[in-house]
N, CA and C atoms as an extended XYZ file, in Angstrom:
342
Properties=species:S:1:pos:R:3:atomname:S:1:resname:S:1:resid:I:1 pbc="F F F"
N       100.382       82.563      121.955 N   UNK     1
C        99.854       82.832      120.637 CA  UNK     1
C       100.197       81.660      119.722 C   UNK     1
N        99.134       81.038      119.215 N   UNK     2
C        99.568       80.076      118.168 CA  UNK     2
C        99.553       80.759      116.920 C   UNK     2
N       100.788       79.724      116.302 N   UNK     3
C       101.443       80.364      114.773 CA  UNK     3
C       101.099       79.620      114.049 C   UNK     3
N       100.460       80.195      112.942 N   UNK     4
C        99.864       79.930      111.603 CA  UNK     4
C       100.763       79.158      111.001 C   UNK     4
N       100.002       78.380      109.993 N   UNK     5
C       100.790       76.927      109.258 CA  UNK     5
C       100.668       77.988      107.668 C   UNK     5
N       101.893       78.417      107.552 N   UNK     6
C       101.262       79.811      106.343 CA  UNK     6
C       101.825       78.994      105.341 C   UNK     6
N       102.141       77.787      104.933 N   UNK     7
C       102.124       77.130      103.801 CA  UNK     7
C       100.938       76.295      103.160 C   UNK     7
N        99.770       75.994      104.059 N   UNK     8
C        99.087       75.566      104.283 CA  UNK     8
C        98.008       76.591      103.910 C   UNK     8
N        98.280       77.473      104.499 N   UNK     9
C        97.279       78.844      104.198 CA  UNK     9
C        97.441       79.510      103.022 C   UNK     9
N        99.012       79.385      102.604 N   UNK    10
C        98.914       79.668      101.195 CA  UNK    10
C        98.329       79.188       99.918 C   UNK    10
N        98.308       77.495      100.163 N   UNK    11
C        97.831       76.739       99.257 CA  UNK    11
C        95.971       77.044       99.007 C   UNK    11
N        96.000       76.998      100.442 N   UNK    12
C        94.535       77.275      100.441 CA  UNK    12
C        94.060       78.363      100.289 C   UNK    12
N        94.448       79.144      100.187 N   UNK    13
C        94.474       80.987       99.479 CA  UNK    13
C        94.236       80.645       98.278 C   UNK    13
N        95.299       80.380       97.214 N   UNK    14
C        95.493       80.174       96.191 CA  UNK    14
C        94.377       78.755       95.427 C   UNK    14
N        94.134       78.275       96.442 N   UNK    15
C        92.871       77.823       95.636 CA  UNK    15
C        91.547       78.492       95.697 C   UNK    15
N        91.344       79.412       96.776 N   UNK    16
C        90.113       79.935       96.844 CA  UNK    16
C        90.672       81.201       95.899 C   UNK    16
N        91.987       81.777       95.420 N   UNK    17
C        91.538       82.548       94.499 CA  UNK    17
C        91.700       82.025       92.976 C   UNK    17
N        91.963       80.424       92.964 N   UNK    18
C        91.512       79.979       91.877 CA  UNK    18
C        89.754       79.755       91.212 C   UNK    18
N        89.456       80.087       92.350 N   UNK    19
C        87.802       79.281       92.406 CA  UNK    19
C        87.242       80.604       91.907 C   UNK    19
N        87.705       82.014       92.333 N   UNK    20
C        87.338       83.206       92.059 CA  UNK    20
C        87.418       83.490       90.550 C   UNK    20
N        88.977       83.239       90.558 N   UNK    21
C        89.094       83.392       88.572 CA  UNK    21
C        88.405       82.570       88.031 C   UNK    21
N        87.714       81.103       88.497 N   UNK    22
C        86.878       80.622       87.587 CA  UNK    22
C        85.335       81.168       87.349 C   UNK    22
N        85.121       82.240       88.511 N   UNK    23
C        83.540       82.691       88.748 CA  UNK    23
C        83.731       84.440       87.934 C   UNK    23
N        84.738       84.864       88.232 N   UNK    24
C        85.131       86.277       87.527 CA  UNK    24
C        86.703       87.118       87.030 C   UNK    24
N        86.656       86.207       85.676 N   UNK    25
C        88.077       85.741       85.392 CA  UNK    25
C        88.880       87.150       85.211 C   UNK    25
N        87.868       88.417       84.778 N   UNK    26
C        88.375       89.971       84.712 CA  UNK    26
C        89.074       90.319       86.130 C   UNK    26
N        88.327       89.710       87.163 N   UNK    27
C        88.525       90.546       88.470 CA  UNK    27
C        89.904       90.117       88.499 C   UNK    27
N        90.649       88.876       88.370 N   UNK    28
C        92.139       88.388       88.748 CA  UNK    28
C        92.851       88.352       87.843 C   UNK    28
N        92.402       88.904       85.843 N   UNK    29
C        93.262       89.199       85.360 CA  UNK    29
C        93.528       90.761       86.007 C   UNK    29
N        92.285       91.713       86.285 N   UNK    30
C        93.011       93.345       86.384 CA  UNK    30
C        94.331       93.114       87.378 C   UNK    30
N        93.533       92.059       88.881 N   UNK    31
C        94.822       91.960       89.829 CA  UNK    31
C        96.464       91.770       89.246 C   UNK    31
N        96.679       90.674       88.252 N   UNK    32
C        97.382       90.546       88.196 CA  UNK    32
C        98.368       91.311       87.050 C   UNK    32
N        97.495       92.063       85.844 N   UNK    33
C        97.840       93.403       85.368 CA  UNK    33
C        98.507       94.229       86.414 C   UNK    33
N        97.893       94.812       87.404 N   UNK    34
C        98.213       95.705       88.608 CA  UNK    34
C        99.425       94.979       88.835 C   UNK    34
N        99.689       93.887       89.844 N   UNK    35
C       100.338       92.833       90.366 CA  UNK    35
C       101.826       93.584       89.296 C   UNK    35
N       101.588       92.745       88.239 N   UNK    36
C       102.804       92.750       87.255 CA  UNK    36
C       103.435       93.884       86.616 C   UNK    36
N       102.995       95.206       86.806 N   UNK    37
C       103.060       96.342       86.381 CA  UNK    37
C       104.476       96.871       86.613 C   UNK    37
N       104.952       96.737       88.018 N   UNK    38
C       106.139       97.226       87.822 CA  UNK    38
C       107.735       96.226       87.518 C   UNK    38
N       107.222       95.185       87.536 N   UNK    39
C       108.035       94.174       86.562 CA  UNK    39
C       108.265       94.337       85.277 C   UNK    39
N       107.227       95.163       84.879 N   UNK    40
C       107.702       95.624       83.313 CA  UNK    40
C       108.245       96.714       83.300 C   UNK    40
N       108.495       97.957       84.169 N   UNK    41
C       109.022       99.047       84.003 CA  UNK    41
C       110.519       98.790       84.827 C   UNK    41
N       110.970       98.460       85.412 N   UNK    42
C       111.742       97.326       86.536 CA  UNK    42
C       112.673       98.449       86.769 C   UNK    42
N       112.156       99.963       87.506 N   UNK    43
C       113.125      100.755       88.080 CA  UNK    43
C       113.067       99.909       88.992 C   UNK    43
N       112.564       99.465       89.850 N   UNK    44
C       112.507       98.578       91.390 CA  UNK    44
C       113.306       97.123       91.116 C   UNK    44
N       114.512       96.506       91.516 N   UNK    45
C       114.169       95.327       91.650 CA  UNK    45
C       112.759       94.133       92.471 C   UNK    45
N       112.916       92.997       91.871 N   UNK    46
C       111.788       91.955       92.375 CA  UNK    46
C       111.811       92.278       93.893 C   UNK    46
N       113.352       92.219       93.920 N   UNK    47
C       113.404       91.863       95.892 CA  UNK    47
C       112.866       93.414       96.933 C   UNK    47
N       113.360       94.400       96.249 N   UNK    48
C       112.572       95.893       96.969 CA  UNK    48
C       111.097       95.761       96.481 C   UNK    48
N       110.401       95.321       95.677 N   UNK    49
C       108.947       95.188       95.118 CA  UNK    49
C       108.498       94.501       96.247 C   UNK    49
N       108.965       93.164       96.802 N   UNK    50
C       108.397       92.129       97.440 CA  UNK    50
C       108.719       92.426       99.143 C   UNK    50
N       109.519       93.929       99.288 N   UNK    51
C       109.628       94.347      100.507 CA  UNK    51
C       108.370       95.412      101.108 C   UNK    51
N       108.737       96.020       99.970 N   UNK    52
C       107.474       96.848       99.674 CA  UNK    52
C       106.103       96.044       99.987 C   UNK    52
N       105.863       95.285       99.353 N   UNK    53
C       104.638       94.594       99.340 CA  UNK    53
C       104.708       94.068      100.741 C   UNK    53
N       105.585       93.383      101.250 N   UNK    54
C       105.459       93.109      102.693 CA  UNK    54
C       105.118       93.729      103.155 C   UNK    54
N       105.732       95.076      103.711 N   UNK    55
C       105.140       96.462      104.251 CA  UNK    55
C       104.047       96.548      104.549 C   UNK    55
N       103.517       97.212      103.309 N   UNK    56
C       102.400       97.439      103.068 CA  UNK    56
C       101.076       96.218      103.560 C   UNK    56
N       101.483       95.288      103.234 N   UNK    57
C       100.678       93.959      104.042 CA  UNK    57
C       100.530       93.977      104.951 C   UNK    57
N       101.614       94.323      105.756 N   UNK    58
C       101.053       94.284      107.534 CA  UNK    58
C       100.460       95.642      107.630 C   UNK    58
N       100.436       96.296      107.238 N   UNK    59
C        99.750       97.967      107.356 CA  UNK    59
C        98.514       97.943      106.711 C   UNK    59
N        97.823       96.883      106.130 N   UNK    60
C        96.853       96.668      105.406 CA  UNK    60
C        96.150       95.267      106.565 C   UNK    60
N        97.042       94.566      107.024 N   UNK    61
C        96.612       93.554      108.028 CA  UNK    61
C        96.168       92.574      106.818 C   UNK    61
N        96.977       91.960      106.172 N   UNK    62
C        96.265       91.087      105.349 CA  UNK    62
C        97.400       90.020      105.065 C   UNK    62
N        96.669       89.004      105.751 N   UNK    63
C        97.480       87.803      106.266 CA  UNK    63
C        97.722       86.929      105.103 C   UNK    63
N        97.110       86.872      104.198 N   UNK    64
C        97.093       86.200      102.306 CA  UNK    64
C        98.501       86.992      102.184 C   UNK    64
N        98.134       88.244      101.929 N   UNK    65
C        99.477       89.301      101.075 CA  UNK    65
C       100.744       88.785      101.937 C   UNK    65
N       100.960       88.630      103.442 N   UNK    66
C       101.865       88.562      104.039 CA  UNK    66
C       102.427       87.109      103.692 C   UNK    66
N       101.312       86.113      103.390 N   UNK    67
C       101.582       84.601      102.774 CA  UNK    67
C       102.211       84.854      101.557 C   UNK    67
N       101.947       85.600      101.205 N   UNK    68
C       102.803       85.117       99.686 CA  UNK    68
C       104.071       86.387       99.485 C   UNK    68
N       103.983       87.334       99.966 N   UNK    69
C       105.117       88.707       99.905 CA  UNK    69
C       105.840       88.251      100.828 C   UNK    69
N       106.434       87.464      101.664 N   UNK    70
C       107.082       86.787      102.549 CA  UNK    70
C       107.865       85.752      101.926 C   UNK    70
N       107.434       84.487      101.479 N   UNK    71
C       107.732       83.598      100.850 CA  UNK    71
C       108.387       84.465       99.355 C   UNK    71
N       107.518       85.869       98.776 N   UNK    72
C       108.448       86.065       97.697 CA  UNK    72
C       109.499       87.234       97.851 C   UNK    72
N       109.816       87.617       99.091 N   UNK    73
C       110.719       88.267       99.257 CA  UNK    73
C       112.107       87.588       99.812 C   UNK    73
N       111.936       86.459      100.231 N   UNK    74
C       113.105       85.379      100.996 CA  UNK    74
C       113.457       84.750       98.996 C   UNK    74
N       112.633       84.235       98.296 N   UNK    75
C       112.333       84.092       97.138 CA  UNK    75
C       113.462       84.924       96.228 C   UNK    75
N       113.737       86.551       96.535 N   UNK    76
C       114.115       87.097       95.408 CA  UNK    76
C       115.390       87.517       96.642 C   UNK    76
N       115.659       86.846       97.392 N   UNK    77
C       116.983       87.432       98.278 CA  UNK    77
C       116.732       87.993       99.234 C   UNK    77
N       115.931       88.512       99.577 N   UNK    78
C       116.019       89.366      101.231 CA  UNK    78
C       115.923       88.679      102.494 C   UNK    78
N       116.835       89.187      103.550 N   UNK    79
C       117.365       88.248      104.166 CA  UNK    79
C       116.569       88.988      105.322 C   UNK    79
N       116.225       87.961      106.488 N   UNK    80
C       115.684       88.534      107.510 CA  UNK    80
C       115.468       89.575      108.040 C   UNK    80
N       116.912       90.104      107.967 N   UNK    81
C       117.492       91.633      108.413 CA  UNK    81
C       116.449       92.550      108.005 C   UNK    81
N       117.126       92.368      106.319 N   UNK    82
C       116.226       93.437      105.645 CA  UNK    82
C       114.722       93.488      105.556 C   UNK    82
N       114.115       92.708      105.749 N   UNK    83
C       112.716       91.934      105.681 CA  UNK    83
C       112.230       92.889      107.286 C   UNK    83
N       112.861       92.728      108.419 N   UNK    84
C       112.739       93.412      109.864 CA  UNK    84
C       112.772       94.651      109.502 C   UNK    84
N       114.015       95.436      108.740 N   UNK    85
C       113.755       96.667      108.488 CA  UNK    85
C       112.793       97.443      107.368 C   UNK    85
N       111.995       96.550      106.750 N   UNK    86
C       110.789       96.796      105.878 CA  UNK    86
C       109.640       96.892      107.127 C   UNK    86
N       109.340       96.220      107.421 N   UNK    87
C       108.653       96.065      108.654 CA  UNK    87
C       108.626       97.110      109.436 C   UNK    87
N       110.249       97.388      110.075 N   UNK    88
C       110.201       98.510      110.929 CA  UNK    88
C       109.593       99.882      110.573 C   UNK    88
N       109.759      100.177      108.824 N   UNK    89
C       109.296      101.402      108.020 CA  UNK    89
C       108.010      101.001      108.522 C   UNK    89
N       107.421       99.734      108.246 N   UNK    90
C       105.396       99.851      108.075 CA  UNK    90
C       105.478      100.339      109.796 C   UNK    90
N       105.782       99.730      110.560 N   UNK    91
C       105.401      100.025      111.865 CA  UNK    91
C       105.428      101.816      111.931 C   UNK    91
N       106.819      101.902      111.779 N   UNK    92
C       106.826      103.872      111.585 CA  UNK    92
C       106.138      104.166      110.687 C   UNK    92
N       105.536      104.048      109.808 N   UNK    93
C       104.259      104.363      109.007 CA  UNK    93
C       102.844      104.190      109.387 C   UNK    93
N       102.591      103.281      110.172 N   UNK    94
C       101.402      103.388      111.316 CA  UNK    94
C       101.618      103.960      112.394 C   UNK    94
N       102.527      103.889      113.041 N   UNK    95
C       102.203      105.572      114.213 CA  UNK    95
C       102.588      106.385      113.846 C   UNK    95
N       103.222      106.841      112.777 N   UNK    96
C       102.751      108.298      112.236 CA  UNK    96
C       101.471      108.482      111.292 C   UNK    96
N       100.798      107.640      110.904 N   UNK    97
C        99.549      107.865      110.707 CA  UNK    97
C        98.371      107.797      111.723 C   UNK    97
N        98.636      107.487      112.860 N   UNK    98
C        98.322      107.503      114.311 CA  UNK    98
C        98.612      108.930      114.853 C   UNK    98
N        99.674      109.467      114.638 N   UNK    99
C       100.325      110.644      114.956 CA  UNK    99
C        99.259      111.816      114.054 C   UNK    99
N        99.013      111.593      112.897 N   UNK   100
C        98.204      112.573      111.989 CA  UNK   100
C        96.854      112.521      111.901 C   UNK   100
N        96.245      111.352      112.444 N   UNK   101
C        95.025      111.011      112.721 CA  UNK   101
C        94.867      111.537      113.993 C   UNK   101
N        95.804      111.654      114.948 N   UNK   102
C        95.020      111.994      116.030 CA  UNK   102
C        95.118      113.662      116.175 C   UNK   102
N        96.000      114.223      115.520 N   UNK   103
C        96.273      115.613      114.960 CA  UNK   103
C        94.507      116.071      114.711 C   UNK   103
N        94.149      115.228      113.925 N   UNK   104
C        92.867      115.273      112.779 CA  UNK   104
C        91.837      115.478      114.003 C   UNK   104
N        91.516      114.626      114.670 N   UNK   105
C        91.023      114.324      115.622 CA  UNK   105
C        90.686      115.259      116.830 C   UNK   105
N        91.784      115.695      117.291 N   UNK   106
C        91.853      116.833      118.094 CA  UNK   106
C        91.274      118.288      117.370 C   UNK   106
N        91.221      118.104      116.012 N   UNK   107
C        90.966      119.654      114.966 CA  UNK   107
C        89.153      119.150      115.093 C   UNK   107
N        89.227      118.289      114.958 N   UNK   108
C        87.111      117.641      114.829 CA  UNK   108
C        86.906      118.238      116.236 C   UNK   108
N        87.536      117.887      117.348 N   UNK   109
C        87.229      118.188      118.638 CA  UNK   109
C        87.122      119.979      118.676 C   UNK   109
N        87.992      120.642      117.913 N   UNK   110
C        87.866      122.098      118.243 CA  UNK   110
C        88.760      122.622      119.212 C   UNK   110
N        88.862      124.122      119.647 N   UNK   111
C        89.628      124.532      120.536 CA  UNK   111
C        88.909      124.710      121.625 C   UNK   111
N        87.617      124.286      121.584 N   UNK   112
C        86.977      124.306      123.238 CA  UNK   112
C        86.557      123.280      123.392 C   UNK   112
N        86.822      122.291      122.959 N   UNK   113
C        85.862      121.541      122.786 CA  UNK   113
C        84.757      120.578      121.827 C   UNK   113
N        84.562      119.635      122.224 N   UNK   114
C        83.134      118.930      121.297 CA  UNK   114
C        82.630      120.047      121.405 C   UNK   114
């Protein structure tokens, strides 16, 4: 498996979502309204925000979010460890949504059957 040059990919992220705010400058202020939201209420520190956001990135599969919630979670202190055990939650958060989906699944199927 070859590994991504994610500094490289970041830059270039960040210019294609510069090119965006210049074509629809509402769409990446709401993002970054959203984005900044719980920085102003700051029950969370930066560094659980940016674990969180990791998480959720790989459970979303979105290799941008993981470029930059990576870089800003090492950023606000989290150390590998903890960064693995954010991770480990998303992973147990996709097979148990695997686990409830296929629950779901089996109920579409019926008790006899399609």
């Amino acid at each position: 498996m070859s590994m991504m040059d994610w500094d490289a990919y970041r830059k270039q992220l960040m210019a294609g979502i510069g090119d965006l705010k210049q074509l629809s400058p509402d769409t990446v202020a709401g993002y970054m309204t959203a984005s900044g939201a719980g920085a102003k209420t700051n029950h969370l520190d930066a560094k659980t925000r940016e674990l969180i956001s990791l998480a959720v990135a790989v459970t979303t599969r979105c290799d941008g979010c993981i470029a930059v919630h990576s870089q800003q979670a090492v950023k606000h202190g989290a150390t590998r460890e903890e960064i693995a055990e954010a991770l480990g939650v998303a992973v147990a958060m996709n097979a148990g949504a695997a686990l409830v989906y296929s629950a779901r699944a089996l109920d579409a199927v019926g008790k006899s059957g399609a």
